[in-house]
N, CA, C and O atoms as a MOPAC input file, in Angstrom:
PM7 MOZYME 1SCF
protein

 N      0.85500 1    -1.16800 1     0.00000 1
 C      0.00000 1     0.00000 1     0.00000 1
 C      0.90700 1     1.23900 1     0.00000 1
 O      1.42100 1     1.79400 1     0.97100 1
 N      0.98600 1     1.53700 1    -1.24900 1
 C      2.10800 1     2.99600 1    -1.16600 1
 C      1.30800 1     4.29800 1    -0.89500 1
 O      0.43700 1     4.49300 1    -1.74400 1
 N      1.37400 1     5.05800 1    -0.10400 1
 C      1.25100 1     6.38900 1     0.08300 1
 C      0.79600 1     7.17800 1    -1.33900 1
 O      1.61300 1     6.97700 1    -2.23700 1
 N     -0.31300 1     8.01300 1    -1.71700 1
 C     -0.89400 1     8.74200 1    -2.39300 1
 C     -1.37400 1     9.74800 1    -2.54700 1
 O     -1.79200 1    10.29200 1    -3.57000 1
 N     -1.31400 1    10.34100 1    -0.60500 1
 C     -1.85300 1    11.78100 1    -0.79000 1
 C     -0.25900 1    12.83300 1    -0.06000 1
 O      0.67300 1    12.45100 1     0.64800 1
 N     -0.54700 1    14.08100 1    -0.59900 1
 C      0.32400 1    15.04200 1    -0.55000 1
 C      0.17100 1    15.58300 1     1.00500 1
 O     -0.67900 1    15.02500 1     1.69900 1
 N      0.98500 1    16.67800 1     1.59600 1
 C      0.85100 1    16.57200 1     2.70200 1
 C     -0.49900 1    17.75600 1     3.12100 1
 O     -1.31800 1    17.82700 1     4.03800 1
 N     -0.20700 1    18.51700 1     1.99200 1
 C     -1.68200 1    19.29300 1     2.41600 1
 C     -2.87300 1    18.87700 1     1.90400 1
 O     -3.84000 1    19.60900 1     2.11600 1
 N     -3.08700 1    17.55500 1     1.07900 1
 C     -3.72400 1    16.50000 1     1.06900 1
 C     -4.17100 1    16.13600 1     2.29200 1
 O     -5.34400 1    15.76600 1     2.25800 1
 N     -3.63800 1    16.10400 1     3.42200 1
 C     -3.45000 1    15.05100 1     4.08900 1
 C     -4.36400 1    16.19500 1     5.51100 1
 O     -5.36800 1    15.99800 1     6.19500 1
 N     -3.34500 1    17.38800 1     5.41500 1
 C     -4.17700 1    18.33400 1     6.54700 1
 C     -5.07300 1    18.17800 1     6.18800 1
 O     -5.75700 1    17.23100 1     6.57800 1
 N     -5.49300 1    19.06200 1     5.25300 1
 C     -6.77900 1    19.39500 1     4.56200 1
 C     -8.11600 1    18.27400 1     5.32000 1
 O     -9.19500 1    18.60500 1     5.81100 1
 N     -7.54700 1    16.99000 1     5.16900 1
 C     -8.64100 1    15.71700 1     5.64600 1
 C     -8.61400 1    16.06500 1     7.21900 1
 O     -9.65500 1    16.35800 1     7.80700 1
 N     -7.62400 1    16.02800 1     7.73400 1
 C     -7.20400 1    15.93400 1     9.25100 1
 C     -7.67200 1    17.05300 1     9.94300 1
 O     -8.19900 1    16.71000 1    11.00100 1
 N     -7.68800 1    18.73100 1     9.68100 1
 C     -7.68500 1    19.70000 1    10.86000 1
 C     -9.22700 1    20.41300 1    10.11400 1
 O    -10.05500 1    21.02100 1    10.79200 1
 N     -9.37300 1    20.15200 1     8.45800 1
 C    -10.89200 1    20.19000 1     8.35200 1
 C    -11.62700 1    19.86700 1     7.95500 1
 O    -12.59600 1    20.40500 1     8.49100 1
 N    -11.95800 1    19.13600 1     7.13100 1
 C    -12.91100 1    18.03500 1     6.40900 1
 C    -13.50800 1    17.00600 1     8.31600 1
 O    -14.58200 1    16.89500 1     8.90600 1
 N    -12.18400 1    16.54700 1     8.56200 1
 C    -12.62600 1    15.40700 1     9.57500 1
 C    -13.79100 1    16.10100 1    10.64400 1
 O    -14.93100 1    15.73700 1    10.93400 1
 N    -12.87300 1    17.39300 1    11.13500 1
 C    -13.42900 1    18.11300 1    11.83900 1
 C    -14.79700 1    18.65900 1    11.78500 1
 O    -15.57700 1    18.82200 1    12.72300 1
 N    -14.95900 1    18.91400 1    10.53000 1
 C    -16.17200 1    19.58500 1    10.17700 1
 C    -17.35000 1    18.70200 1    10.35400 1
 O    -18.32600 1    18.96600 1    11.05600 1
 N    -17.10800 1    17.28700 1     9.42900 1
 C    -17.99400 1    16.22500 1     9.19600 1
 C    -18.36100 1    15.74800 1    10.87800 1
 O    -19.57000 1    15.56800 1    11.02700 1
 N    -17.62900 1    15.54600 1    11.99200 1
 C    -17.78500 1    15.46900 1    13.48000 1
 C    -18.80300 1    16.61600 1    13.88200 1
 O    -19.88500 1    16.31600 1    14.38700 1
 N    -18.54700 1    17.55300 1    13.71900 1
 C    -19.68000 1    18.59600 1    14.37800 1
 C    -20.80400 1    18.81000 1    13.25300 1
 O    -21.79500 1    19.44700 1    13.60900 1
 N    -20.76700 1    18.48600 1    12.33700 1
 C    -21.91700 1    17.99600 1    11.80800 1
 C    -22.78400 1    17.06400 1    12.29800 1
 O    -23.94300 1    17.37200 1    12.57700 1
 N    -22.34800 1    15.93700 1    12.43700 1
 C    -22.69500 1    14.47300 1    12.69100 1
 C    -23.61200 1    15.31500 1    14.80800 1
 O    -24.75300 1    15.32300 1    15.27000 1
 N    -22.49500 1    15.72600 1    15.23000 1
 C    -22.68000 1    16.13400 1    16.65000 1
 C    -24.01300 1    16.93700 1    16.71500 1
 O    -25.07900 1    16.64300 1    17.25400 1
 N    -23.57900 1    18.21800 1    15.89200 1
 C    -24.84100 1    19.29400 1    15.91000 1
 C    -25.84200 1    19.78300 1    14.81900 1
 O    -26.78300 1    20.53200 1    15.08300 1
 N    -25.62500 1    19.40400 1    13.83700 1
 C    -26.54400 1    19.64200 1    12.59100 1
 C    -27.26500 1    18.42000 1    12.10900 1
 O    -28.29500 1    18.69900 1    11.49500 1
 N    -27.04900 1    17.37000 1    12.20100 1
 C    -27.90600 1    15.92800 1    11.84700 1
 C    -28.34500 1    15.40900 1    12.88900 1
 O    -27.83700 1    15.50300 1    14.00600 1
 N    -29.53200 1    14.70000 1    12.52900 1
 C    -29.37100 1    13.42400 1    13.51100 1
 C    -29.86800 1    12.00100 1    12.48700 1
 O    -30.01200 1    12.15400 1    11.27400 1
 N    -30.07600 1    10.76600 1    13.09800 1
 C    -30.47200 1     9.85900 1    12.33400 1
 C    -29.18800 1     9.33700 1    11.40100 1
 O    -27.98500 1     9.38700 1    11.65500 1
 N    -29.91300 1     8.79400 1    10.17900 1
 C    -29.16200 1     8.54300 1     9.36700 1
 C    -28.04200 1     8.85400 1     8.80700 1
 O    -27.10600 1     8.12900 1     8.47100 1
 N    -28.28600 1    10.75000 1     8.66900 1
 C    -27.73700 1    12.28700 1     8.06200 1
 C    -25.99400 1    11.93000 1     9.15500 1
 O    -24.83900 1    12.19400 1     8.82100 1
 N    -26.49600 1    11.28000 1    10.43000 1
 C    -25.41700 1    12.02100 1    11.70600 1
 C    -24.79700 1    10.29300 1    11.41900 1
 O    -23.59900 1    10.21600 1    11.68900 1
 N    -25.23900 1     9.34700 1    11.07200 1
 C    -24.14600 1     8.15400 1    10.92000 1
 C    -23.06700 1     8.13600 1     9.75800 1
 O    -22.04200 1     7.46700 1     9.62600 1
 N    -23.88800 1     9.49000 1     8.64600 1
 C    -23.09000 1     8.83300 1     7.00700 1
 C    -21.74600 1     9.92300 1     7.81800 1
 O    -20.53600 1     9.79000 1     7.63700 1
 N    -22.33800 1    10.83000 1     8.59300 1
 C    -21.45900 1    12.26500 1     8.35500 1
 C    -20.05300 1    11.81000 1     9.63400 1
 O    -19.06100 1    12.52300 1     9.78300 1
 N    -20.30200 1    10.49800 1    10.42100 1
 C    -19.67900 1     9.86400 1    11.40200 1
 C    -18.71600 1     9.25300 1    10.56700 1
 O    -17.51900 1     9.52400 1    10.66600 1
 N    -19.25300 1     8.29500 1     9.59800 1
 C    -18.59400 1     7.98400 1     8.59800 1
 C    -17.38800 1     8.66200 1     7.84100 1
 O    -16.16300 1     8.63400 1     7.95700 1
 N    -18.20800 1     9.22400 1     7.09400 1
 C    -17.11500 1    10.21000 1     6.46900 1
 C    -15.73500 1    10.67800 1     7.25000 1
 O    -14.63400 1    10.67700 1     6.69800 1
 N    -15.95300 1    11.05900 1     8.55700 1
 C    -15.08400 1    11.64600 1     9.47000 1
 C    -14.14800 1    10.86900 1     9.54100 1
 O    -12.97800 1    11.25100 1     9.56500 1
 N    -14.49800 1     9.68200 1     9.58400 1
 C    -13.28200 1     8.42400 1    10.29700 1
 C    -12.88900 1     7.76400 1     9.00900 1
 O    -12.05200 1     6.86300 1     8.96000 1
 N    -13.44400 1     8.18600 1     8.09500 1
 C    -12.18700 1     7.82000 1     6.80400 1
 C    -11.44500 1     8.57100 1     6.48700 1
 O    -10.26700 1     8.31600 1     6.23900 1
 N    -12.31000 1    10.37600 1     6.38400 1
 C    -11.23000 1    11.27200 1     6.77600 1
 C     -9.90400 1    11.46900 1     7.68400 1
 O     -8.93100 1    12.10400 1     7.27700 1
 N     -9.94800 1    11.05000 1     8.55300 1
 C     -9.36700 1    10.82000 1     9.59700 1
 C     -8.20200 1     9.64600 1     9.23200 1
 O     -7.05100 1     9.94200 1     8.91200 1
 N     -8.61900 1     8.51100 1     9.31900 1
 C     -8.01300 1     7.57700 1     8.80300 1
 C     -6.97200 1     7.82100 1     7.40100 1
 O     -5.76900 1     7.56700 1     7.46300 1
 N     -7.44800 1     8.20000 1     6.50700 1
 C     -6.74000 1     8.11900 1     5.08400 1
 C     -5.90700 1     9.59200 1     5.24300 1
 O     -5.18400 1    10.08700 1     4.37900 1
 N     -6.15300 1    10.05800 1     6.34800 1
 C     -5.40300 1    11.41400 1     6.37500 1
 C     -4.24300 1    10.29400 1     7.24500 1
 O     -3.21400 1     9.98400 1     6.64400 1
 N     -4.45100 1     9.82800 1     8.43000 1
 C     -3.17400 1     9.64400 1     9.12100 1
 C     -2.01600 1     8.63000 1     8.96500 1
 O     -0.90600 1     8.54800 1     9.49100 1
 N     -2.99800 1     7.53200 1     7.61000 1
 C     -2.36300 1     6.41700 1     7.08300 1
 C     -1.41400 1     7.29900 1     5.44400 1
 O     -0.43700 1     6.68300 1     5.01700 1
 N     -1.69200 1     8.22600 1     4.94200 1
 C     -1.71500 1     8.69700 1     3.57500 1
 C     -2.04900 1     7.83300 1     2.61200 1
 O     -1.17200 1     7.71100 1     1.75700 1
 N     -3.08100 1     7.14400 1     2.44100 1
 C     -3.29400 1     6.16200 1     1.63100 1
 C     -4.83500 1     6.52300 1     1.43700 1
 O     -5.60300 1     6.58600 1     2.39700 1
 N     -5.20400 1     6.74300 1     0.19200 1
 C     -6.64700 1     7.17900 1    -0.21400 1
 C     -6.74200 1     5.91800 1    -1.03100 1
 O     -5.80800 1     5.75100 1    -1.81600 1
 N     -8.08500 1     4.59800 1    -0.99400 1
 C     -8.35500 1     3.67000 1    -2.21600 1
 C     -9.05700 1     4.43500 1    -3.12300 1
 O     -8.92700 1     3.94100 1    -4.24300 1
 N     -9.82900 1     5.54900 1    -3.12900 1
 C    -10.31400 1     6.29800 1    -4.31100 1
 C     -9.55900 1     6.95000 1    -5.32700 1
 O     -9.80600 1     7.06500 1    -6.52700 1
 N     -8.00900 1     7.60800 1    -4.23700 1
 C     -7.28000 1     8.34500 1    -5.52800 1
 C     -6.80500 1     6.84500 1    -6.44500 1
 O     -7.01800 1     6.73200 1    -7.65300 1
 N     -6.03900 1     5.61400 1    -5.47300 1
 C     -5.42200 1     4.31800 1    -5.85000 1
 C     -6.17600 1     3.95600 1    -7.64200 1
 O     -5.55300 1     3.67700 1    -8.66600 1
 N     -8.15100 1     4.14900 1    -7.38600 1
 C     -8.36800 1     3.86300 1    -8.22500 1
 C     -8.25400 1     4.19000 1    -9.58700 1
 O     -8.13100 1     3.63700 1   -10.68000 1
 N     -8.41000 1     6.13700 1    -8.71500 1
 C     -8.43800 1     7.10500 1   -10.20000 1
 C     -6.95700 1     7.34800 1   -10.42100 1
 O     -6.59000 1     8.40200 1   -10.94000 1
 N     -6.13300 1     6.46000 1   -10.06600 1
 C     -4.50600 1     6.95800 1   -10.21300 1
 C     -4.22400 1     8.29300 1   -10.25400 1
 O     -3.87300 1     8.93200 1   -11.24500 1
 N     -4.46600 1     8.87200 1    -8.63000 1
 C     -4.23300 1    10.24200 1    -8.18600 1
 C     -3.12400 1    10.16200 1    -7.66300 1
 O     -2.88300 1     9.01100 1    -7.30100 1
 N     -2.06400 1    11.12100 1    -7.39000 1
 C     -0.78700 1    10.90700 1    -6.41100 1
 C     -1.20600 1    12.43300 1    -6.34300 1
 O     -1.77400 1    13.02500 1    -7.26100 1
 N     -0.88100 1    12.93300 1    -5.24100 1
 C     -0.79800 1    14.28700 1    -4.57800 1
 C      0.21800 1    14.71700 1    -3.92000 1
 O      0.41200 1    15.83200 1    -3.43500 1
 N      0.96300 1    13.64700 1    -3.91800 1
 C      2.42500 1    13.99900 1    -2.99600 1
 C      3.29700 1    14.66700 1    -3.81600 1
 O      3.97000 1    15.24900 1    -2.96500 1
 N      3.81000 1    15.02800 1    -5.00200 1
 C      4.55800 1    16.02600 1    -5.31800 1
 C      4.10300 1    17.25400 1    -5.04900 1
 O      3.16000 1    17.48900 1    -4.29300 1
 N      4.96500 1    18.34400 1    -5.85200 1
 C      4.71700 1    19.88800 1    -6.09900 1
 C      3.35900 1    19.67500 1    -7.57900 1
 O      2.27000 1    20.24900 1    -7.61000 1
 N      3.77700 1    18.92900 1    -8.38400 1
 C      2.67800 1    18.54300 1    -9.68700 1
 C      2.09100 1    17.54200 1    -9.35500 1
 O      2.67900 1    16.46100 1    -9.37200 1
 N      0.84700 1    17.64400 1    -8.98900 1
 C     -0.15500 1    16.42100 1    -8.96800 1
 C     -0.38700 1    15.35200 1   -10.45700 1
 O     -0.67800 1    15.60500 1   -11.62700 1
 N     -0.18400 1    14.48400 1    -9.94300 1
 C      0.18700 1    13.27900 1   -11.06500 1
 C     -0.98000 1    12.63800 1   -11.59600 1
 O     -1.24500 1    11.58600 1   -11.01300 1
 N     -1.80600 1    12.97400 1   -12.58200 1
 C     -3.28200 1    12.51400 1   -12.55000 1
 C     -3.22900 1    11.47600 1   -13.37300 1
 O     -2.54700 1    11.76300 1   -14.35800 1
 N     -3.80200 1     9.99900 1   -13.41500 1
 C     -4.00800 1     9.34800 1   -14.39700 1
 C     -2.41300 1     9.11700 1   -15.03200 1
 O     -2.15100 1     9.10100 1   -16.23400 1
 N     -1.45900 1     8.94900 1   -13.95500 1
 C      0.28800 1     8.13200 1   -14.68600 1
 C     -0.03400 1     6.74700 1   -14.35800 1
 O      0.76400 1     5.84800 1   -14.62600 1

């Protein structure tokens, strides 16, 4: 499993995407709305602290240079 996302890839998931989708889930949903948005968080979370995204893997994204490598 090689590494795929860049490092502000990687914040970006970690200090706000994750964050956001949590106080969503906390204070703006409930039900269903507050499990997908729980979800989301902890893959955010996850694929931020592992650097390994299976979505970019599929669309052959790399983000870790200065030039994002689309489709090599």
């Amino acid at each position: 499993m090689k590494q795929n996302m860049g490092t502000i890839d990687r914040a970006m998931r970690f200090f706000v995407i994750g964050p956001l989708a949590t106080w969503g889930a906390v204070a703006g949903f409930s039900g269903f709305g507050s499990v997908v948005l729980y979800a989301v968080a902890a893959i955010m979370f996850l694929t931020a602290l592992v650097g390994f995204c299976p979505i970019y893997a599929l669309l052959h994204i790399d983000t870790r240079s200065q030039t994002a490598r689309i489709g090599a």
